[in-house]
TORKOL-871816 format. One record per residue (C-alpha): residue number from 1; residue in one letter; x, y, z. Coordinates in steps of 0.25 Angstrom, whole numbers, always signed. Each point is the difference from the previous one (the first is absolute). Example, Ala and Ser with C-alpha at 12.3 -4.5 7.8 and 13.67 -1.06 7.14 Angstrom:
BEGIN
{seq=1&type=A&c1=+49&c2=-18&c3=+31} $
{seq=2&type=S&c1=+6&c2=+14&c3=-2} $
***
This chain:
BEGIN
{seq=1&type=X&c1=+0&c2=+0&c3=+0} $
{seq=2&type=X&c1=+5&c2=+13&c3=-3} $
{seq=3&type=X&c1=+3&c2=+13&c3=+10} $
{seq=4&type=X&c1=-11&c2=+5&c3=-6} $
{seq=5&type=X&c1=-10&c2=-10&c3=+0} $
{seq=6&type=X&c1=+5&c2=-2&c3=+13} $
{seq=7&type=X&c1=-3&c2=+15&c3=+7} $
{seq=8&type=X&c1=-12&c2=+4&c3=-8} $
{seq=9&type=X&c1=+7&c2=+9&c3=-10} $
{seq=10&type=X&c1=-5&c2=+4&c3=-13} $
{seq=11&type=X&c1=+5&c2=-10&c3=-13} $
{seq=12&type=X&c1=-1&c2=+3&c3=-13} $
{seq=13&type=X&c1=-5&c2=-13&c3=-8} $
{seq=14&type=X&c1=+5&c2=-3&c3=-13} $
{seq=15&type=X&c1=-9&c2=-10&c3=-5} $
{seq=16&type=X&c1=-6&c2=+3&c3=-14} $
{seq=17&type=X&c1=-14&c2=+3&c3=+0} $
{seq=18&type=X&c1=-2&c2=-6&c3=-12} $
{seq=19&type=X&c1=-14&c2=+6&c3=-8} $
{seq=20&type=X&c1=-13&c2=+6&c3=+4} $
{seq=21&type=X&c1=-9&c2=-12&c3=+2} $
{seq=22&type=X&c1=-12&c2=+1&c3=-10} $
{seq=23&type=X&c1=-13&c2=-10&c3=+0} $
{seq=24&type=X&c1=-14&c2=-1&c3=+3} $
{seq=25&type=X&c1=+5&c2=-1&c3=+15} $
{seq=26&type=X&c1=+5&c2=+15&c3=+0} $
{seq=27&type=X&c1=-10&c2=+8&c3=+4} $
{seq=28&type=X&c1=-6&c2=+11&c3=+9} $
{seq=29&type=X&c1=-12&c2=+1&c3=+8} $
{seq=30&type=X&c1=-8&c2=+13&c3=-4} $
{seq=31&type=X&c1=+1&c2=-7&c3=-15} $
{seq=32&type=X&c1=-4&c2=-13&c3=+6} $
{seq=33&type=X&c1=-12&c2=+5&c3=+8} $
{seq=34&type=X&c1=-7&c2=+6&c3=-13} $
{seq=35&type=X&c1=+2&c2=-15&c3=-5} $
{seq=36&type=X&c1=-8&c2=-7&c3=+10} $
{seq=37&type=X&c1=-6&c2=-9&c3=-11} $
{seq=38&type=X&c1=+12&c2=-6&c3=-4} $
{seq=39&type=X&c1=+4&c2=-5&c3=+13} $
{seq=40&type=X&c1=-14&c2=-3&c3=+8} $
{seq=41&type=X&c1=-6&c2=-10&c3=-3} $
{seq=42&type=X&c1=-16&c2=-3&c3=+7} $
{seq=43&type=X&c1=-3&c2=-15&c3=-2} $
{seq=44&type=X&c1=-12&c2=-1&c3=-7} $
{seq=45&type=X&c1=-12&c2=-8&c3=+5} $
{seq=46&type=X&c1=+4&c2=-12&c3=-10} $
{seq=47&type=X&c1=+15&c2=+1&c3=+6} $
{seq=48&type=X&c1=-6&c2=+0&c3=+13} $
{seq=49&type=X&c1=-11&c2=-13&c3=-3} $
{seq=50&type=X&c1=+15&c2=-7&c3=-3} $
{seq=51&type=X&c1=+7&c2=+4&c3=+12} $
{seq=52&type=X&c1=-13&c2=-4&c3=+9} $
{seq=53&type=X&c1=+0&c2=-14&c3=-8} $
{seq=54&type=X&c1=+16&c2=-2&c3=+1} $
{seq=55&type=X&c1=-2&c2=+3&c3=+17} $
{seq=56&type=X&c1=-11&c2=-9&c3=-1} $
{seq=57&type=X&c1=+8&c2=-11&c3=-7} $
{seq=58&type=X&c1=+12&c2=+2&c3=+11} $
{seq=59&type=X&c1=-9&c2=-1&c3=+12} $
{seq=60&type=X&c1=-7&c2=-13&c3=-6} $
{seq=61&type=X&c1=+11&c2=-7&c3=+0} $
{seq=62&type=X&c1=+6&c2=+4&c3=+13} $
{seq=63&type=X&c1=+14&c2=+4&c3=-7} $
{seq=64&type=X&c1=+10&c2=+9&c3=+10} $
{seq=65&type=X&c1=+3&c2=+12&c3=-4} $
{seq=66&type=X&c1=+16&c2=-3&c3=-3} $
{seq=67&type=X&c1=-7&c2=-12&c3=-8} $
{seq=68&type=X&c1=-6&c2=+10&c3=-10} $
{seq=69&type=X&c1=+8&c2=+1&c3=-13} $
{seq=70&type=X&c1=-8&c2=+6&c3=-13} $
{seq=71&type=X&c1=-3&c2=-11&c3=-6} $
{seq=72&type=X&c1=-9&c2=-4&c3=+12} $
{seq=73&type=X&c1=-6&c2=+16&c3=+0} $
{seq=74&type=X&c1=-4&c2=-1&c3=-15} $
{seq=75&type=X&c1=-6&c2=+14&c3=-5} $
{seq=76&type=X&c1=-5&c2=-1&c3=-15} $
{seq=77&type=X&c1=-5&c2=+13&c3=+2} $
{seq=78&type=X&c1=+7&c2=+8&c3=+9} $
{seq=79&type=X&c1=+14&c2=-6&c3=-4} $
{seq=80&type=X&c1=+2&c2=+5&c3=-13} $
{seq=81&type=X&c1=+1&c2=+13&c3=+7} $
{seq=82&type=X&c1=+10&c2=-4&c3=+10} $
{seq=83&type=X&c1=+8&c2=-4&c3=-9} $
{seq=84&type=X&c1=-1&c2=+13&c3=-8} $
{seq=85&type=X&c1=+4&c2=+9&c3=+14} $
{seq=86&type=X&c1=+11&c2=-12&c3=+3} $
{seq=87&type=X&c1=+7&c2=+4&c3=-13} $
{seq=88&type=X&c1=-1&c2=+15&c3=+5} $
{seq=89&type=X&c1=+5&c2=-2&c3=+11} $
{seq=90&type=X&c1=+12&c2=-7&c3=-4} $
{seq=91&type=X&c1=+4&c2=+7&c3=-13} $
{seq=92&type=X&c1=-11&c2=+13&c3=+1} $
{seq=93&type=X&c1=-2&c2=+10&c3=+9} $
{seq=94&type=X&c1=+3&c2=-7&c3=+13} $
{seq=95&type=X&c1=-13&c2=+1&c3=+7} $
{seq=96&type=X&c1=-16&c2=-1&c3=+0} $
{seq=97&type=X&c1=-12&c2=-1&c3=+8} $
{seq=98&type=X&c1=-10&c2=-10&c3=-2} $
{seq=99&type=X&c1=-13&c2=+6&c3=+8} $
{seq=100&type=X&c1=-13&c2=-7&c3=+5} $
{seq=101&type=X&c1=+4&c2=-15&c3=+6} $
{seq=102&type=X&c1=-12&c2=-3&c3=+10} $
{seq=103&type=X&c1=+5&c2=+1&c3=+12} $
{seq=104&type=X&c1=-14&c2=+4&c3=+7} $
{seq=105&type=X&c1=-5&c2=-12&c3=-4} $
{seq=106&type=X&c1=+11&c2=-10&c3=+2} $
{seq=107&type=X&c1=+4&c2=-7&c3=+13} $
{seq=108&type=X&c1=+15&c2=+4&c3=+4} $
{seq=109&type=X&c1=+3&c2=-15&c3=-6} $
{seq=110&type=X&c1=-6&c2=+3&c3=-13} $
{seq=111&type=X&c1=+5&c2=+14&c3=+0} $
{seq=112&type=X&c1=+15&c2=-8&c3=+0} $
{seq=113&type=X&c1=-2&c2=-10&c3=-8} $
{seq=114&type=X&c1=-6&c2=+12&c3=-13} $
{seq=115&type=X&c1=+11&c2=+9&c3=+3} $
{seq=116&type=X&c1=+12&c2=-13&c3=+1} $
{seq=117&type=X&c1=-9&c2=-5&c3=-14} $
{seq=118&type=X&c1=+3&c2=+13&c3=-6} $
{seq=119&type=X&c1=+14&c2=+2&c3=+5} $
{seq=120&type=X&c1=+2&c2=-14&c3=-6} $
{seq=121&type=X&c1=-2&c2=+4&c3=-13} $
{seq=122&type=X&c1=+8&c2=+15&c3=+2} $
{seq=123&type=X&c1=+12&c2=-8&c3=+5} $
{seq=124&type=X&c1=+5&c2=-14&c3=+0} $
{seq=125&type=X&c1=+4&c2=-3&c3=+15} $
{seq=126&type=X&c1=-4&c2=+8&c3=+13} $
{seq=127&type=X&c1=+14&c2=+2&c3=+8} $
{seq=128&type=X&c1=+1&c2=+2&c3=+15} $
{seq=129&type=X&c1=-2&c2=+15&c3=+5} $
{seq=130&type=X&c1=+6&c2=-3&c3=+15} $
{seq=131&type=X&c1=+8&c2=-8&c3=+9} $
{seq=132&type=X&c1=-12&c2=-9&c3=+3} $
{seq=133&type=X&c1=-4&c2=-3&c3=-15} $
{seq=134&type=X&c1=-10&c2=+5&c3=-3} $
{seq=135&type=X&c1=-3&c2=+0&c3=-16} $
{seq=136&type=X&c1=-15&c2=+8&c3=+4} $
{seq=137&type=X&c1=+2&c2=+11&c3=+8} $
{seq=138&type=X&c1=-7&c2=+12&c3=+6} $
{seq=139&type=X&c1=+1&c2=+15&c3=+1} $
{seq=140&type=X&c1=-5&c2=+2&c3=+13} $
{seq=141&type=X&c1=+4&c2=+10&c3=+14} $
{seq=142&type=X&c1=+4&c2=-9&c3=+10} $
{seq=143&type=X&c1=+5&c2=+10&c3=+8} $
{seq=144&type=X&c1=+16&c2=-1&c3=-3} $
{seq=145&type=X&c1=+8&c2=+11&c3=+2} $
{seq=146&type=X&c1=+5&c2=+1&c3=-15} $
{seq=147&type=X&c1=+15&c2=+7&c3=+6} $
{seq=148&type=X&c1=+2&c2=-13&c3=+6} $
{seq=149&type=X&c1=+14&c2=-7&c3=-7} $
{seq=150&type=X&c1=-10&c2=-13&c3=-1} $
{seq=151&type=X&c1=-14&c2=+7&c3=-4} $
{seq=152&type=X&c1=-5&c2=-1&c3=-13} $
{seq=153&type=X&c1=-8&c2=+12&c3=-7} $
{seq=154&type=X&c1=-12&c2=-8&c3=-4} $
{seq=155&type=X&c1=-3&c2=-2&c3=+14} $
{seq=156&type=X&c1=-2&c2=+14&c3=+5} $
{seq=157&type=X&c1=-9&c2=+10&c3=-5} $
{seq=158&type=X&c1=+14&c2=+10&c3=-3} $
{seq=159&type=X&c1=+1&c2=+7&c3=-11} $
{seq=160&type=X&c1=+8&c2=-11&c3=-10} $
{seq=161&type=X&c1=+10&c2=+8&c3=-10} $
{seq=162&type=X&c1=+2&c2=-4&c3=-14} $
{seq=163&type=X&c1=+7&c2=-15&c3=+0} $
{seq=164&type=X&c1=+0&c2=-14&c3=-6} $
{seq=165&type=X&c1=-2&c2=-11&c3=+4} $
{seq=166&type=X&c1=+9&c2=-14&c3=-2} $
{seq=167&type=X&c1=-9&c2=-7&c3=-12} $
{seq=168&type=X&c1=-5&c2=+3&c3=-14} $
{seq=169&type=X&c1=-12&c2=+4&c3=+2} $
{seq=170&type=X&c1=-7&c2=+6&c3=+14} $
{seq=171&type=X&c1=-16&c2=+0&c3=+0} $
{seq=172&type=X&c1=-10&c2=+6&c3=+7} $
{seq=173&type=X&c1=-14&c2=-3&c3=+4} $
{seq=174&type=X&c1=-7&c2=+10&c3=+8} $
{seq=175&type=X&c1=-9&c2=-6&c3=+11} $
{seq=176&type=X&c1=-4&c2=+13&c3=+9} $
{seq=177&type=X&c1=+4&c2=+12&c3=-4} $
{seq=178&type=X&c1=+5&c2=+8&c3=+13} $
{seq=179&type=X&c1=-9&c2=+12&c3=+6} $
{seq=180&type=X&c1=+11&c2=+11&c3=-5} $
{seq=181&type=X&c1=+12&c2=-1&c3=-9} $
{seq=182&type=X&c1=+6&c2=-12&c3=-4} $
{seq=183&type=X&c1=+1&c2=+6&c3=-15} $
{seq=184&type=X&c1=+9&c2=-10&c3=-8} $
{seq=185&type=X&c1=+11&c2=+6&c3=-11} $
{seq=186&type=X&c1=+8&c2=-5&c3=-8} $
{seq=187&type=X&c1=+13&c2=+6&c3=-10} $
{seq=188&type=X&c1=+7&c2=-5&c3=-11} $
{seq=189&type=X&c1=+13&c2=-2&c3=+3} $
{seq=190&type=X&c1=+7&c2=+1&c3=-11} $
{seq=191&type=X&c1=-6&c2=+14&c3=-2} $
{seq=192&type=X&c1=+6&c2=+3&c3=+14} $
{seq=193&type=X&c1=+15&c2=-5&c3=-6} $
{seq=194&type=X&c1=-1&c2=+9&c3=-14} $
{seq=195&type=X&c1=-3&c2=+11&c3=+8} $
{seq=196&type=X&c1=+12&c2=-3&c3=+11} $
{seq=197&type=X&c1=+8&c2=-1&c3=-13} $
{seq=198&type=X&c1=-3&c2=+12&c3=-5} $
{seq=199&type=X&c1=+0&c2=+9&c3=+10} $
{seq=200&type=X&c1=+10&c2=-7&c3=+9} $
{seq=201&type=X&c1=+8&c2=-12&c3=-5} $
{seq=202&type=X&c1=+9&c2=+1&c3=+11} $
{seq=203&type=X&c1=-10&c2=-4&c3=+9} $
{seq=204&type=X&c1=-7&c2=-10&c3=-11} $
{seq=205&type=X&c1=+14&c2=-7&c3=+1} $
{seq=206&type=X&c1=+0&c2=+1&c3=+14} $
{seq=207&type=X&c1=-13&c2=-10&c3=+1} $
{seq=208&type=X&c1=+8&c2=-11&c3=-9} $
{seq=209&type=X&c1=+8&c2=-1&c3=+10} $
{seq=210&type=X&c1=-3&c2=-12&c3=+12} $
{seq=211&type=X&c1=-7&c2=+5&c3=+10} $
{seq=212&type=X&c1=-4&c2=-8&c3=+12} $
{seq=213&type=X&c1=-11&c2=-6&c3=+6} $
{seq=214&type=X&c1=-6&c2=-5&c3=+12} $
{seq=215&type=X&c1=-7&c2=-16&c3=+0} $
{seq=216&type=X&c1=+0&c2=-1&c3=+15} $
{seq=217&type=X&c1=-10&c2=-12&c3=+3} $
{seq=218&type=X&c1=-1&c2=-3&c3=-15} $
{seq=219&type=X&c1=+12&c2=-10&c3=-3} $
{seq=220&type=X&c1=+4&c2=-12&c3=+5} $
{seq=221&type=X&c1=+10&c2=+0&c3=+12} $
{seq=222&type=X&c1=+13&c2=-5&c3=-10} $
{seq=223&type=X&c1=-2&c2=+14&c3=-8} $
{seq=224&type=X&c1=+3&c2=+16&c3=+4} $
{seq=225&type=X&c1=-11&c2=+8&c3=+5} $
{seq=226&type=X&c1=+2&c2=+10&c3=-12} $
{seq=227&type=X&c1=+2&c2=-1&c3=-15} $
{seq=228&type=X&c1=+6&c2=+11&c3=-10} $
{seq=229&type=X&c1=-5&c2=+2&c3=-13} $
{seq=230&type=X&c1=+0&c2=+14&c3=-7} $
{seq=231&type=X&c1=-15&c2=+7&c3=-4} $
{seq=232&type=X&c1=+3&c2=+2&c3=-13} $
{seq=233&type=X&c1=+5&c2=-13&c3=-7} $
{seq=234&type=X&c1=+3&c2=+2&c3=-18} $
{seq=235&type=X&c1=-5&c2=-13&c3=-7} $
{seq=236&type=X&c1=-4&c2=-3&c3=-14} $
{seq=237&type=X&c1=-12&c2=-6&c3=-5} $
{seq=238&type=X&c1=-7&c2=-9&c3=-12} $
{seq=239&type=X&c1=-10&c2=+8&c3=-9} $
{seq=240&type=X&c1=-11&c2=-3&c3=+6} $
{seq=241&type=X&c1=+6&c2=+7&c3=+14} $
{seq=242&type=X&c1=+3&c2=+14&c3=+5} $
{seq=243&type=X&c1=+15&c2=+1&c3=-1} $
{seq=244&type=X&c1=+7&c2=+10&c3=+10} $
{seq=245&type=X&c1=+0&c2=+0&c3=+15} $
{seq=246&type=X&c1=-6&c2=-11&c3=+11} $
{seq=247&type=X&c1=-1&c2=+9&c3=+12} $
{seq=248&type=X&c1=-1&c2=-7&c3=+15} $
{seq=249&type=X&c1=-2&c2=+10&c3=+12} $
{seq=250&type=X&c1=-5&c2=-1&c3=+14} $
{seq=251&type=X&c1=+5&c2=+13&c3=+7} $
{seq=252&type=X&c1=-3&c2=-3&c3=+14} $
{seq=253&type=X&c1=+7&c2=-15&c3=-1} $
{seq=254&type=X&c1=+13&c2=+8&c3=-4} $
{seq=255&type=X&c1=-3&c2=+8&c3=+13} $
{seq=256&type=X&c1=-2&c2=-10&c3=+7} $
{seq=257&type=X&c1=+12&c2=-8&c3=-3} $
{seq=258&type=X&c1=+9&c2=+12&c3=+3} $
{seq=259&type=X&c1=-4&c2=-3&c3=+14} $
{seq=260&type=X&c1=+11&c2=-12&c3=-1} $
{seq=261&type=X&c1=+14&c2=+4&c3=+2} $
{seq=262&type=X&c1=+7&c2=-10&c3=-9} $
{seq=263&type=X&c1=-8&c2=+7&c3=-11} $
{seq=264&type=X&c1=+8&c2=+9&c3=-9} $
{seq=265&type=X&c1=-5&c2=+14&c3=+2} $
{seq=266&type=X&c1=-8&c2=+7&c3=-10} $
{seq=267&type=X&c1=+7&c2=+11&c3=-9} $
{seq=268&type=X&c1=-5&c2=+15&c3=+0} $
{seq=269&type=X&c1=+0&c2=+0&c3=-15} $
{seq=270&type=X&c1=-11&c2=-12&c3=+4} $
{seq=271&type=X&c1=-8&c2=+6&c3=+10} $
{seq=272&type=X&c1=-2&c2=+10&c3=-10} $
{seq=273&type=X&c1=-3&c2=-7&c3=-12} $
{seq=274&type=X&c1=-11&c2=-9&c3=+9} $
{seq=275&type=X&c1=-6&c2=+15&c3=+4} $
{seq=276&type=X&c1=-1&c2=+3&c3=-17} $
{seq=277&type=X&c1=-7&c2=-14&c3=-2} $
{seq=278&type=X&c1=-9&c2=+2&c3=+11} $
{seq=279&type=X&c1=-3&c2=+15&c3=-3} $
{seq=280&type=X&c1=-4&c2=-3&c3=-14} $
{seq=281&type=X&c1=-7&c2=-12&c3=+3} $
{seq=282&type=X&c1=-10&c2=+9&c3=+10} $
{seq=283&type=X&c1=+0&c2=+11&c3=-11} $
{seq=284&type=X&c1=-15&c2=+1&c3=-6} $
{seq=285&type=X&c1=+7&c2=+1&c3=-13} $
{seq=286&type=X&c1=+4&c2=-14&c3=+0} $
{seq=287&type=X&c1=-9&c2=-10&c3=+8} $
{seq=288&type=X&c1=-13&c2=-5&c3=-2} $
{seq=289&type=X&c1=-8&c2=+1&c3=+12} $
{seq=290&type=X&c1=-12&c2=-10&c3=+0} $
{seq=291&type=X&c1=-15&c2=-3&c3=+12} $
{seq=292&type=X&c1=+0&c2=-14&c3=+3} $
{seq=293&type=X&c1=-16&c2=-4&c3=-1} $
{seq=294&type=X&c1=-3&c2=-15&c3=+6} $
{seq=295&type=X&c1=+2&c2=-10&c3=-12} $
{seq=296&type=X&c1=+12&c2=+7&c3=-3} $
{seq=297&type=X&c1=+11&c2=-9&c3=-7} $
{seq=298&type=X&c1=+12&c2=+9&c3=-1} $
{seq=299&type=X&c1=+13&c2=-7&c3=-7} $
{seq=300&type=X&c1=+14&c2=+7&c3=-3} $
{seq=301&type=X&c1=+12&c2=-6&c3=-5} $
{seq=302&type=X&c1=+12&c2=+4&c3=+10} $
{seq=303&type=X&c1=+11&c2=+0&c3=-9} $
{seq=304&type=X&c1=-6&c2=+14&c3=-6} $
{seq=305&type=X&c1=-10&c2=+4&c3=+9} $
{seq=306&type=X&c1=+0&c2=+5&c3=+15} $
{seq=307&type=X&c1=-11&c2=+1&c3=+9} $
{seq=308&type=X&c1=-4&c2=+8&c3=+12} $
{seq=309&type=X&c1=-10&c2=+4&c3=+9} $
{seq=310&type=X&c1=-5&c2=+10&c3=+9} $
{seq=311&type=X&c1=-2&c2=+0&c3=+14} $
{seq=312&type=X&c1=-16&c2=-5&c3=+4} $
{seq=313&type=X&c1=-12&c2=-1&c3=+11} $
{seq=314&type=X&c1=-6&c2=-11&c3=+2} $
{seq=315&type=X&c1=-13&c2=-3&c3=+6} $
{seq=316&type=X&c1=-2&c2=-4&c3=+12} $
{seq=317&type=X&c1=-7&c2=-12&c3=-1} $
{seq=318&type=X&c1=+8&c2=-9&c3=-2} $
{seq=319&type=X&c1=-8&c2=-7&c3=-13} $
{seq=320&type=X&c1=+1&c2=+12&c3=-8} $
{seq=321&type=X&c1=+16&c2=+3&c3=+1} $
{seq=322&type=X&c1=+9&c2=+4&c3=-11} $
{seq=323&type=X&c1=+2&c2=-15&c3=-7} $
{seq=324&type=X&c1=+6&c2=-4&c3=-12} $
{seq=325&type=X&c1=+4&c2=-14&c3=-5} $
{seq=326&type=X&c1=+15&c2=-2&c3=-7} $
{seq=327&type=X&c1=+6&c2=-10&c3=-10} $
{seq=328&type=X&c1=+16&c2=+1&c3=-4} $
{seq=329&type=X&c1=+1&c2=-8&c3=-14} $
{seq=330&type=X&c1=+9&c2=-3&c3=-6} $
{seq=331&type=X&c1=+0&c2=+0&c3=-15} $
{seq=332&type=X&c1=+9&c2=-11&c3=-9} $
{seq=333&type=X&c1=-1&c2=+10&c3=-12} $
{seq=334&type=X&c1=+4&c2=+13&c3=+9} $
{seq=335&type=X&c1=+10&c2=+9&c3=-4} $
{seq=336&type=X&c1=+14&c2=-2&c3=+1} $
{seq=337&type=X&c1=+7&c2=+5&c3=+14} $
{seq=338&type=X&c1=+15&c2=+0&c3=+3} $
{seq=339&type=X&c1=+6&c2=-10&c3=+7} $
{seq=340&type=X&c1=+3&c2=+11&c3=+12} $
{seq=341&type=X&c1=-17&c2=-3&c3=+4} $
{seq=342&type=X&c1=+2&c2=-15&c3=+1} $
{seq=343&type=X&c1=+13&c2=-2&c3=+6} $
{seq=344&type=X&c1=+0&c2=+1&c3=+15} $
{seq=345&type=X&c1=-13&c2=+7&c3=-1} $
{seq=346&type=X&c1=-13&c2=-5&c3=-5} $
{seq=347&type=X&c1=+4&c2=-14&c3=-2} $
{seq=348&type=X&c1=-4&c2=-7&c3=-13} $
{seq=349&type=X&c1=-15&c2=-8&c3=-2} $
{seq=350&type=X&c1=+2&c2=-16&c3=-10} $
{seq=351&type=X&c1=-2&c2=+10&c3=-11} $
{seq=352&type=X&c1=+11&c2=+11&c3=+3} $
{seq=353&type=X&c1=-11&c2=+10&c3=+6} $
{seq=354&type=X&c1=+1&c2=+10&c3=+12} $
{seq=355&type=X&c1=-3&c2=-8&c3=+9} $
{seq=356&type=X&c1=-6&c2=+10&c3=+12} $
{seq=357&type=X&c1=+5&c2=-3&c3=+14} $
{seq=358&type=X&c1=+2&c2=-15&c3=+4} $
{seq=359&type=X&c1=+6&c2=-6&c3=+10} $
{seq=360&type=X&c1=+4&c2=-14&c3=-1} $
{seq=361&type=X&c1=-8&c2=-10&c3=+7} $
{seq=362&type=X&c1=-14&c2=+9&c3=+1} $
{seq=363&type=X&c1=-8&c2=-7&c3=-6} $
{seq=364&type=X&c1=-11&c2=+10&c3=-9} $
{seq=365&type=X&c1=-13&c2=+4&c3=+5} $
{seq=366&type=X&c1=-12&c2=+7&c3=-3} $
{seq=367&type=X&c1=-9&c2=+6&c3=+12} $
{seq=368&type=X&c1=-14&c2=+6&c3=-2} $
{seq=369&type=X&c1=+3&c2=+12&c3=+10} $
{seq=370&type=X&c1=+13&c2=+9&c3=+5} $
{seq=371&type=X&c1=+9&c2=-5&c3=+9} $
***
């Protein structure tokens, strides 16, 4: 490690910055927001007869949720359009919103089983989102404090800046809505790295450099509590996919990992450059900001596409607080992402995948409510 590295000091990168990145997946939110039909989707009463017939088919047959592949969630009618927002997920845009699941009239076990069917047909495997394995996860305030080294953002009602999380794909399906706030945002993040390179390439090079991270509780015991990989990773790509920039960012696990002493301190020139990534992420100019209704099915692809939310209010009975249901997928025609994301990081799934957080020997798992 350098003397610089070491005290803090500002270090000019030399890294080439390589092109702007251009593609479907560059994109800014005001333009996005007067485009609403090209990324909203409500499920049609025909789309929703196949979705009730599919559950139907599940539940008749007693199948466990981790059981439920596509082929045993046929949609003859429904599918055709999954497929079409799958392709846009992966070699589009980056992000849709499928609107209208029945989540008033399902049971919570139907409601998991629709949203696993669907996330079945988005993605090819669900991946584990915790330490305890669980491939269906909930968005829900259970009181943790979100500044603790071990917490995780998801379940506190903070305010969540813009980040990614460890898969392919991250979806949403809004169960409650909270009382006040809870907006959900998202931001391309290949526009954040064009601007960065424009206006400041010494802090766009700065992000390619390694930066670390805290895993505390969410690696087996033979492996390091923290892992380094830089923000902004260069990869190239076959026609059909965005070629440019994989970005991979989790501001408060860098925090947090700077709590360890044997982690190498974060450079000035980095602290700065997070601020710039973080400043034009929360511009209007840039993010697309976006009211959850119940039946929500939100899904963004990580490798370009942050997320965040705002701070919320929840009810006070306890039936009707802020709930959301989440599936990590990953994908086995995702885009390309540098060897840095997998190695000692994320971990690999059969397919050469991200494979989310997984520790050896917890076995997966899908519970119906938070915990």
């Amino acid at each position: 490690m350098t003397d610089a590295a070491s005290t803090g000091k500002s270090m000019q990168p030399t890294l080439d910055l390589g092109p702007a990145v251009e593609g479907p997946h560059v994109w800014l939110g005001p333009e996005m927001a007067t485009r609403k039909d090209e990324w909203l989707h409500e499920m049609t009463p025909p789309e929703l007869a196949d979705l009730d017939a599919a559950v139907d088919r599940v539940r008749a047959r007693n199948l466990d949720i981790l059981d439920i592949a596509k082929a045993e969630f046929e949609l003859p009618v429904l599918g055709p359009k999954l497929a079409s927002l799958r392709k846009d997920l992966l070699h589009g845009r980056g992000f849709t919103v499928l609107r209208g699941a029945p989540v008033d009239r399902y049971d919570r076990q139907s409601t998991a089983i629709a949203f696993w069917g669907v996330g079945a047909h988005l993605g090819d495997s669900a991946v584990s989102q915790n330490g305890k394995g669980h491939v269906l996860g909930h968005v829900k305030d259970l009181g943790l404090d979100y500044n603790h080294p071990m917490a995780r953002g998801y379940q506190t009602s903070a305010r969540l800046p813009y980040h990614t999380d460890y898969s392919d794909l991250v979806a949403l399906l809004c169960l409650k809505p909270a009382k006040h706030g809870g907006l959900s945002s998202i931001v391309s993040s290949a526009a954040l790295f064009n601007e960065m390179r424009l206006r400041h390439p010494d802090l766009a090079a700065a992000l390619m450099q390694p930066a670390y991270r805290t895993r505390w509780g969410e690696v087996g015991s033979d492996r390091p509590p923290w892992i380094s990989v830089p923000v902004f990773n260069r990869h190239e790509a076959g026609a059909e996919t965005p070629t440019g920039v994989v970005t991979t960012y989790v501001r408060s696990a860098i925090r947090k990992a700077q709590l360890k002493p044997e982690v190498p301190r974060l450079t000035e020139l980095q602290i700065e450059a997070m601020d710039m990534f973080d400043s034009l992420a929360e511009d209007p100019a840039f993010h697309l900001d976006m009211n959850f209704q119940p039946g929500d099915i939100q899904v963004v692809n990580n490798h370009w596409t942050l997320h965040s939310r705002t701070d919320y209010e929840d009810f006070d009975d306890p039936a009707e607080k802020r709930h959301l249901m989440r599936l990590w997928l990953a994908c086995n025609d995702g885009p390309p992402f540098p060897p840095a994301m997998t190695k000692d990081f994320e971990g690999l799934t059969h397919n050469g995948r991200p494979n989310g957080i997984h520790i050896p020997g917890v076995a997966f798992n899908a519970p119906l409510e938070a915990s």
